[in-house]
C-alpha positions in Angstrom: -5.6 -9.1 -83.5 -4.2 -8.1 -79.9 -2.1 -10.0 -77.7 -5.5 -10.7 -75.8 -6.9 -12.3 -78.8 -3.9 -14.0 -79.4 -2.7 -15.7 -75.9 -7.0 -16.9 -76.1 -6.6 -18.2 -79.2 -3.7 -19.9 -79.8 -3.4 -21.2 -76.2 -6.8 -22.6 -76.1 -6.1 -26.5 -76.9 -3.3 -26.1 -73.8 -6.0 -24.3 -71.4 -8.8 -27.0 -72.7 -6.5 -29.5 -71.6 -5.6 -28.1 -68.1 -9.5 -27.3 -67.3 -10.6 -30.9 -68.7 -7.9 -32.6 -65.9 -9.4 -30.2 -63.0 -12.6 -30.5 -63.9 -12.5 -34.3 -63.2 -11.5 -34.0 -59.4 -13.9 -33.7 -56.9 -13.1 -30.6 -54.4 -16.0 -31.8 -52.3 -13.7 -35.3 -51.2 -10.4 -35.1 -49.1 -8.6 -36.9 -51.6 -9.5 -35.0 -54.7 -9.2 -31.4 -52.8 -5.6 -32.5 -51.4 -4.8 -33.5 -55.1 -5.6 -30.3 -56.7 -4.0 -28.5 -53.5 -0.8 -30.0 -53.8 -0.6 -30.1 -57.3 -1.4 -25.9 -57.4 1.3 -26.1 -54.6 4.0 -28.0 -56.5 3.8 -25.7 -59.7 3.4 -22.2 -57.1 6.3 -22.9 -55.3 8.6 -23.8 -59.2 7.2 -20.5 -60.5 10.3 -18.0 -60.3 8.2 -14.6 -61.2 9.6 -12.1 -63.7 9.8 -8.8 -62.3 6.9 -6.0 -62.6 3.5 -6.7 -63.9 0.5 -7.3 -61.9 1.3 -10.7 -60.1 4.6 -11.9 -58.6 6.2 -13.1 -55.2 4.0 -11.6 -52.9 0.9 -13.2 -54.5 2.6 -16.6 -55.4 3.8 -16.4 -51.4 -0.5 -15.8 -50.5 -1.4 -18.9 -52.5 0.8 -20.6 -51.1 0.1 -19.5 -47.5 -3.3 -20.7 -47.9 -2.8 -23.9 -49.7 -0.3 -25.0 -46.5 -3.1 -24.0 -44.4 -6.0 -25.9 -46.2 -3.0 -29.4 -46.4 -2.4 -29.0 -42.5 -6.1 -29.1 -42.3 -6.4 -32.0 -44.7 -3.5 -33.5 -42.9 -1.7 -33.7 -46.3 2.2 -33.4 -46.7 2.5 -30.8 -49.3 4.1 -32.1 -52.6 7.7 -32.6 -53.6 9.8 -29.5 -55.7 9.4 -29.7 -59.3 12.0 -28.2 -61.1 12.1 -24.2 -61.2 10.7 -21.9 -63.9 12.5 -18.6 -64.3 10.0 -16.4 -65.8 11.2 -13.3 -67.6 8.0 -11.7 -69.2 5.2 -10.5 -66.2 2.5 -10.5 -68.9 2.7 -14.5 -69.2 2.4 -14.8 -65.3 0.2 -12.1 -65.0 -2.1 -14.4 -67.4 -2.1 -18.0 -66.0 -1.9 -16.3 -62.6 -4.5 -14.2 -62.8 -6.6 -16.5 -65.0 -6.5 -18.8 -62.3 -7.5 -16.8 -59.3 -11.0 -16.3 -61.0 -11.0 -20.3 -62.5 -10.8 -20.7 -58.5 -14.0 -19.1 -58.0 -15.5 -21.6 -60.4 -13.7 -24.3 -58.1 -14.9 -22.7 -55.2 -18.3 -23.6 -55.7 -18.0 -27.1 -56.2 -15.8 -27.2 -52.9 -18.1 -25.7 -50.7 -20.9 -28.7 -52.3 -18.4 -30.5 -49.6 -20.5 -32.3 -46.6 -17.0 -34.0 -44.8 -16.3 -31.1 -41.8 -12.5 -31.3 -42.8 -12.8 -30.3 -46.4 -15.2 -27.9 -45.5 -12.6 -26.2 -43.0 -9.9 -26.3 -45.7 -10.7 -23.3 -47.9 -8.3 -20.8 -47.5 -7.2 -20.9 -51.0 -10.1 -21.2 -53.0 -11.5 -18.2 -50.8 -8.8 -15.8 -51.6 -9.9 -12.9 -54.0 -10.1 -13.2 -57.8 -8.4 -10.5 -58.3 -10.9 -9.4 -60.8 -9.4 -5.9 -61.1 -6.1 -6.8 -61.7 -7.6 -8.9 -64.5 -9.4 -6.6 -66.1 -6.3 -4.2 -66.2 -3.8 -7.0 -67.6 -7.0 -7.8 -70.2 -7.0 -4.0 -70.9 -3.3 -4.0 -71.9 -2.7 -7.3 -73.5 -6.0 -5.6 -76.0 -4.4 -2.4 -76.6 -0.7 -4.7 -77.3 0.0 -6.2 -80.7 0.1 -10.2 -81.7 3.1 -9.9 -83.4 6.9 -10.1 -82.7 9.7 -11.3 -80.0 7.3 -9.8 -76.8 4.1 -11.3 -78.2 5.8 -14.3 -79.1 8.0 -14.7 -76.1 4.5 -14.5 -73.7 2.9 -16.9 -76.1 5.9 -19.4 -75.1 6.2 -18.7 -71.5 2.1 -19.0 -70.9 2.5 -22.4 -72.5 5.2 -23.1 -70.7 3.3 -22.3 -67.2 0.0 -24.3 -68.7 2.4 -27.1 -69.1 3.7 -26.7 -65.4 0.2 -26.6 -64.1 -0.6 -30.3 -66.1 2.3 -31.7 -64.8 2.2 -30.6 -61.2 -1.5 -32.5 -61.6 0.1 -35.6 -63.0 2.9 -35.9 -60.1 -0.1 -34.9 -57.7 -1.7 -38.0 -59.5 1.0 -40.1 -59.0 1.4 -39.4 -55.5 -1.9 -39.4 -54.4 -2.4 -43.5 -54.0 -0.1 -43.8 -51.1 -1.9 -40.7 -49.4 -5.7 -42.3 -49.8 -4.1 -45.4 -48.4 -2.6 -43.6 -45.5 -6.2 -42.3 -44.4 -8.1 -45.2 -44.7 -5.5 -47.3 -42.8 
């Protein structure tokens, strides 16, 4: 077994979980895409990147870029600071990160279904590359990296941790979202 196999496998009931409370927004209204905007913006902006890898700073600072963009369209308030997560191994980032940019092309489809002008004009994030070669080179050497010991386990741990970051974020989005659909239709 590689690390590949491993981080898919053992992670799956965290990643299930993450899709199953994306899946149930609707991108195509204002007030589901500013939900999963701000709740991607809340856990971008805790994300302290380990050094190296394929992902990092400059491509957490690009996400976030667009999703301010897409919330000034929206005319959404981005979301409060979680707390910070210091990340020390680039192969956990360069997993969830990664992974997400081409779950975003998946999104992206059920965004641009959108008929409201304003969330039509509010995709600068889900249009942002996939990053597909980056991906395929971080799946190339998590394959060719064992399952076992303190690195393997240590990714293992901080890609849960970051899965875990990404469900919250979506909760507090949750939680604040009732006084923002309240604000629009007053």
């Amino acid at each position: 077994m590689s690390l590949r196999q491993r981080l898919r496998s053992d992670l799956a009931p965290c990643h299930d979980r993450l899709d199953r409370f994306f899946s149930d927004i609707d991108l195509a209204t204002r007030p589901g895409l500013s939900l999963f905007l701000r709740a991607h913006r809340a856990a971008f902006a805790t994300i302290r990147p380990a050094p190296g890898g394929r992902t990092g700073q400059p491509l957490l600072d690009t996400m976030i870029a667009a999703i301010d963009a897409d919330l000034r369209h929206l005319g959404t308030a981005p979301p409060p600071r979680l707390t910070s997560l210091t990340l020390i191994h680039a192969d956990a980032q360069d997993y969830v990160l990664l992974g997400s940019r081409l779950g975003s092309q998946v999104l992206r489809r059920r965004w641009q279904a959108a008929t409201d002008p304003r969330v039509q004009g509010a995709g600068a994030y889900l249009s942002l590359p996939p990053l597909t070669d980056r991906w395929r080179a971080f799946c190339d050497a998590a394959g060719a990296s064992p399952a076992d010991g303190t690195q393997a386990d240590a990714t293992l741990t901080q890609s849960r941790q970051l899965f875990e970051l990404f469900l919250a974020a979506g909760h507090a989005a949750c939680r604040d979202a009732a006084p923002l659909v309240s604000e629009r239709t007053a």
